[in-house]
C-alpha positions in Angstrom: 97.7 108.9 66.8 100.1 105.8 66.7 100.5 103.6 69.4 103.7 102.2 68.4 104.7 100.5 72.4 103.1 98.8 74.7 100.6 99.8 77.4 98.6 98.9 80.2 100.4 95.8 81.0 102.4 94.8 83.8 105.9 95.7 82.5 104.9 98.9 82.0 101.9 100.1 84.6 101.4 99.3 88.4 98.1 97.7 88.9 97.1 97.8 92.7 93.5 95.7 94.2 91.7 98.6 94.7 89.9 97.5 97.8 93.1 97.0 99.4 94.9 100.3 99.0 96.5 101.8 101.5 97.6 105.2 101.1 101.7 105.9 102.1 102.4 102.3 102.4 104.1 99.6 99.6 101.1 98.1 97.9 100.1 94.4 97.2 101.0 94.7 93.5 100.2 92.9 89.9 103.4 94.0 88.3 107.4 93.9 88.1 108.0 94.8 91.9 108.0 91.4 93.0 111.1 90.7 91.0 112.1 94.1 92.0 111.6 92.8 95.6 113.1 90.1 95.0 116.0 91.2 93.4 117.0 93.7 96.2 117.0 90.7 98.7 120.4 89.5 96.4 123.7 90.7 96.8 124.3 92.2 93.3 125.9 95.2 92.0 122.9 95.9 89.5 125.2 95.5 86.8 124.7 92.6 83.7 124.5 90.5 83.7 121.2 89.9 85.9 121.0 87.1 88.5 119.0 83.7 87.2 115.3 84.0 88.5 114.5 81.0 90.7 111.7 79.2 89.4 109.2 80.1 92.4 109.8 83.8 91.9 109.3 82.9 87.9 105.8 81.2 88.7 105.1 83.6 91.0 105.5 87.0 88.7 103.7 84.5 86.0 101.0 84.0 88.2 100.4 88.2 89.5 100.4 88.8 85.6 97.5 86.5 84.6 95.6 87.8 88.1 95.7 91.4 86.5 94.9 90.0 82.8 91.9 88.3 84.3 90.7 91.4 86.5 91.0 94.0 84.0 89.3 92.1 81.4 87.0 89.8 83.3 88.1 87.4 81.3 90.0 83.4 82.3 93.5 83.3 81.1 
């Protein structure tokens, strides 16, 4: 077998805190949905070109992806 993408990262899985699942109801997530979110608070057609990120929601997706680097590996970013 070849891997020849990427997986398990946050562009491409949903990583949910286990202990705070709730089942039937949006999760607290480590992944693309809070850009998602974000991005259906805009009025925009979905169309390119995308709306510029504000920096707090840049920081803030930066900051959810080194959370689920650092609890699936138990490492320190």
């Amino acid at each position: 077998m070849i891997l020849i993408d990427e997986v398990l990262t946050p562009d491409s899985s949903r990583f949910w805190p286990a202990d705070l699942y709730a089942p039937g109801k949006s999760q607290p997530s480590f992944d693309k949905q809070y850009v998602r979110d974000y991005l259906e608070t805009l009025d925009w057609d979905k169309n390119p070109p995308g709306p510029e990120l504000p920096e707090e929601i840049v920081q803030k997706t930066s900051e959810k992806y080194i959370e689920a680097y650092t609890r699936v590996t138990g490492l320190e970013f």
